[in-house]
N, C-alpha and C positions, 0 to 999 in steps of 0.2 A: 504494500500500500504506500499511499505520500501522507506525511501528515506536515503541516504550516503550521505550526504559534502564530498566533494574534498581538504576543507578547513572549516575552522569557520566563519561560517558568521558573519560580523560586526552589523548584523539588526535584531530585529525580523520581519521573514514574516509571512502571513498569507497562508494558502492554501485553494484554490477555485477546488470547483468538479463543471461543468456543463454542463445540459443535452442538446445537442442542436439538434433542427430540420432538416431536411434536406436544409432549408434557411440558419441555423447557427444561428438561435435565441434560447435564452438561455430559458429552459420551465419548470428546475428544477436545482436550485444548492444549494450547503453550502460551506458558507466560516466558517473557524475556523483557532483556531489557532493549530498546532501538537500537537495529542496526548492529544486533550483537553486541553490544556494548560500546561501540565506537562513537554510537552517538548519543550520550545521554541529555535528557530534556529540559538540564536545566542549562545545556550549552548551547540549545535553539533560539536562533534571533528571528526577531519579529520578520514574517514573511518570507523567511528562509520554507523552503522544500526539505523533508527527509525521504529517503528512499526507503520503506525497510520490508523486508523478505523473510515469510518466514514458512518453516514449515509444519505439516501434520498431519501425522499418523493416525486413521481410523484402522479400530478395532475389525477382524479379521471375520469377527460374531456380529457385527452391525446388521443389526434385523433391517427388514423390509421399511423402507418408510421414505418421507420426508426428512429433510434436516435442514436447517439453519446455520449460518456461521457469521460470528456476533464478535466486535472489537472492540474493544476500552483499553481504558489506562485506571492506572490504581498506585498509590502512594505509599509506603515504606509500614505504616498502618493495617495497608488494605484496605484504605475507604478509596473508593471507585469517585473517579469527575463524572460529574452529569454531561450528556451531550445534549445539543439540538440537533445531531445528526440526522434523528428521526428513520423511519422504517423498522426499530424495533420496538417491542411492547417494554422493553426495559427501558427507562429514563437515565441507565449508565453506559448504554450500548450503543454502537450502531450496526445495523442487518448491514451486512457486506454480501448476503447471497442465502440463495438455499440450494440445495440439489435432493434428488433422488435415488436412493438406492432401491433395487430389483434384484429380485432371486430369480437364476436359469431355470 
């Protein structure tokens, strides 16, 4: 994904990818820090671009369904930033997608 600051953040956060079921249970994520660490958040200047790439492993047992896959960021705490991102039913999230899984 790219993510822009608005401003410099005073924190390093973490970002959270996770895959959720049609419940909202979470059935594959990773947390890291940006860009592997190379770019932590509180060294982003205002309207600078990050690049960051990550990835993730679903479970080999991943029944049949819909899924979700949902981004944030969270603070050394673990309290999550609220986004306006919008398209998820979370107020910490933003939907990045969904996909489908099928059995042969």
């Amino acid at each position: 994904f790219k993510w822009t600051a608005a401003h410099t953040p005073s924190t390093d956060y973490t970002i959270f990818i996770h895959v959720l079921d049609a419940g909202g249970q979470v059935v594959a994520q990773n947390d890291l820090q940006p860009a592997g660490g190379f770019a932590p958040t509180s060294s982003w200047q205002p309207g600078e671009t990050i690049v960051d790439r990550h990835g993730l492993v679903l479970p080999a047992t991943l029944p049949a369904g819909t899924y979700r896959i949902v981004t944030g960021l969270y603070d050394s705490s673990g309290a999550r930033l609220r986004t306006t991102a919008g398209g998820s039913p979370e107020p910490d999230s933003a939907l990045l997608g969904t996909f489908e899984v099928v059995t042969k």
